[in-house]
N, C-alpha and C positions, 0 to 999 in steps of 0.2 A: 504493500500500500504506500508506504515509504517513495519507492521508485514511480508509482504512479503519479501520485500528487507531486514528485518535481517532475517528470514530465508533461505536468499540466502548467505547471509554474514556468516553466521554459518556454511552451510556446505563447504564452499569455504577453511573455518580456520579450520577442522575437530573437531569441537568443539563433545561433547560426543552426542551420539544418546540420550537420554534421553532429553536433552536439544532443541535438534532438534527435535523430535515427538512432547515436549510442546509446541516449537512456532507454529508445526503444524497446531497442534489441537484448538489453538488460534486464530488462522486464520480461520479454522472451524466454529469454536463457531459464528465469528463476522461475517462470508459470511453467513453460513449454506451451503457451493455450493459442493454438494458432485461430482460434476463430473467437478471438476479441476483437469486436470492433474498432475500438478508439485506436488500439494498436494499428490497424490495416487505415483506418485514415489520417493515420500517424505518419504511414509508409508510402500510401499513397503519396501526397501531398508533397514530402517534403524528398522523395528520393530522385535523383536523375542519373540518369549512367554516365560516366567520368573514366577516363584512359588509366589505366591502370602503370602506365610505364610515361616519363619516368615516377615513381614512388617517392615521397621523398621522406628521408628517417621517420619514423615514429606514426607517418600518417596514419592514418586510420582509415576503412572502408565497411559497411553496414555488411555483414556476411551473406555471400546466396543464400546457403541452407535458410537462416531467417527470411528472406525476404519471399523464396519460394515456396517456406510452407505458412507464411500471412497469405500467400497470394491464393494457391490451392485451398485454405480454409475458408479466412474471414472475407477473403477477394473474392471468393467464388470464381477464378479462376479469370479474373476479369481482363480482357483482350489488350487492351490500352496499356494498361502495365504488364503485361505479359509481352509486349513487344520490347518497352526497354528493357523490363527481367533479361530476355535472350540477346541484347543488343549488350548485358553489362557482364553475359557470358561468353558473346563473342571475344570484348575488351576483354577480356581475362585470357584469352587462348584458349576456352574449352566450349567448343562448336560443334560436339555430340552434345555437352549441357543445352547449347541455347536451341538447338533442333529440339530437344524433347521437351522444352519451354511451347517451340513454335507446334509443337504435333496436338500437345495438350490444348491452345487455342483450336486447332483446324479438329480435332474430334468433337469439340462443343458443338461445330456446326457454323455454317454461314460464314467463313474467317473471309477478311479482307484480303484482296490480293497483293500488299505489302506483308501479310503474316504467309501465305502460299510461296509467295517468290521468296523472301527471305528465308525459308523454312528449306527447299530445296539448294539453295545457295550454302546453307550450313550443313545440311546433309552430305554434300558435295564434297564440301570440305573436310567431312570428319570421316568421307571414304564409306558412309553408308548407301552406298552405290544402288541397290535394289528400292529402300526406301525411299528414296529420292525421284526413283523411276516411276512408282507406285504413287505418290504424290502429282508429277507431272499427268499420267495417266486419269488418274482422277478430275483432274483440273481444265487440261486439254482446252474442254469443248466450253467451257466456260471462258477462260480466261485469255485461250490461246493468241487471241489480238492485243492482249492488252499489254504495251509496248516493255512492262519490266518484267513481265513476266515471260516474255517471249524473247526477251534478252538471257533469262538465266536460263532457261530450255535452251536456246541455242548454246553458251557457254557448257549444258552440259553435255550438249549432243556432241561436241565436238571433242571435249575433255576423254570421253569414253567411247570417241569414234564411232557412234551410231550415226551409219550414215541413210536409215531410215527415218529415222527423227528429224536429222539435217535437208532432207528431202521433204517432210512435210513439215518442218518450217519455210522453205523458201517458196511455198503455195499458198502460203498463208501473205493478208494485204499488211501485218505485221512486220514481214520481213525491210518494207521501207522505213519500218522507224528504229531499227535495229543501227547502230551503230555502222559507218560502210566496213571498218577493217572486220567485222562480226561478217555482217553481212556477205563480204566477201570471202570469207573463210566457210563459211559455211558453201557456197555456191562452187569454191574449188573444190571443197570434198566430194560433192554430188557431181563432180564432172563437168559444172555450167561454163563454160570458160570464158564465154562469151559475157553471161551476166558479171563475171568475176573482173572481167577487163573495163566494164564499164564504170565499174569504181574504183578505179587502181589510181585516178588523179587524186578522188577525196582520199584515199588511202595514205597516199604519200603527203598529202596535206598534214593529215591526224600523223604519223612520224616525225612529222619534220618539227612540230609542236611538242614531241614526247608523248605524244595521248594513247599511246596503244602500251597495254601490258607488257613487258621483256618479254613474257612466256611465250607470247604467239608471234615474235619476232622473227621465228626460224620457220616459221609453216609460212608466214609472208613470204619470207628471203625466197623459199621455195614458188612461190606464186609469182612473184615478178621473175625471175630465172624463166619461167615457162612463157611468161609472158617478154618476153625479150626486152626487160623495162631492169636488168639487174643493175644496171649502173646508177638510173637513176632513183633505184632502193637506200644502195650504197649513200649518194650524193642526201638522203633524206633522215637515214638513222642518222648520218655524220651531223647532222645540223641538229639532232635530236635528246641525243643518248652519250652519256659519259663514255670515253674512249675505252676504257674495262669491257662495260658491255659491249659494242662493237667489234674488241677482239674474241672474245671469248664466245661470238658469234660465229665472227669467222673460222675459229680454231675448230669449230663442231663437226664439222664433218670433215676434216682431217682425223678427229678422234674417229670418228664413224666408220672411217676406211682402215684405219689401226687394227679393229676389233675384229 
């Protein structure tokens, strides 16, 4: 009761949210009662997701386990905060946690297609390959145009080289708000060479800015090389990309021929 009443006393004084989530979670610790109210619009209210790195001595951070079982209890698993919940499990490096943050919104029913894409994007990441599939599957015929969602279907089509998936995205009227270097990597793996040549100037534009991930640098490299544009691929990382990445570009398939 003690811990209650100062944190009723804290927020009365506006004392810093930090301060306030500790006596929280304190309060937590000594009930375990995850389906106290005042506690969950305790957490609600005063939590935001915050980078984890860098840390600096001594800080302090409001613990998952607390926050996801107010949110399972007293939250009723409520969608809004269940998006940052998995947004402050992503910031943490643990992207199997915030998928099963995101899976638990999308089994309620109705989830928005930021909790959909996001949920597949972390699935992705945490190498639950099949889940992820079974999620897009689901989703598909709902969502399939809807331009972020049909960005991370394509990222995964191509991640795990279904080049079925890659073919019924680029049928879909989605495929024009798709990113071109997306866009375009998707239409070279499906064979389009012709679609694929036709955004190879926005392509080298988004290079020459740095806008394209390192990772799909070398599946590019390969697309201009067929597309008899390798020079000025070259001429577009160069203006793009710290000279490390550029080598260790080129050095790749030297390794490739070693092996």
């Amino acid at each position: 009761e003690t811990y209650r009443e100062l944190l009723r006393f804290y927020q009365v004084r506006n004392v810093a949210a930090t301060s306030i989530l500790r006596r929280a979670q304190r309060l937590w610790e000594i009930t375990r009662d995850s389906n106290d109210r005042h506690l969950w619009e305790v957490l609600n209210k005063y939590f935001e997701p915050a980078s984890s790195y860098p840390r600096k001595p001594n800080e302090w951070r409001p613990s998952l386990d607390f926050m996801r079982e107010l949110w399972r209890g007293a939250g009723g698993k409520d969608p809004a905060f269940g998006l940052k919940l998995a947004e402050q499990y992503n910031m943490e490096d643990m992207e199997s946690g915030a998928a099963d943050v995101l899976l638990e919104i999308i089994n309620r029913g109705d989830p928005s297609s930021r909790a959909v894409t996001f949920c597949i994007q972390m699935l992705a990441v945490a190498k639950r390959i099949e889940e992820a599939d079974g999620i897009i599957a689901r989703y598909k015929a709902r969502l399939g145009n809807d331009p972020d969602f049909a960005a991370s279907w394509a990222r995964h089509a191509l991640r795990t080289n279904n080049k079925a998936a890659a073919s019924e995205i680029t049928k879909l009227s989605a495929i024009s708000t798709l990113r071109p270097f997306l866009a375009g990597l998707l239409y070279a793996r499906v064979g389009s060479t012709e679609q694929a040549a036709a955004l190879a100037d926005q392509i080298l534009a988004e290079l020459s800015e740095r806008d394209v991930p390192t990772r799909d640098l070398d599946e590019l490299g390969t697309l201009f090389r067929e597309l008899g544009r390798a020079d000025e691929f070259e001429k577009a990382i160069t203006r793009g990309y710290p000279a490390e990445v550029i080598q260790n570009l080129r050095d790749r398939p030297r390794r490739i021929r070693r092996r």
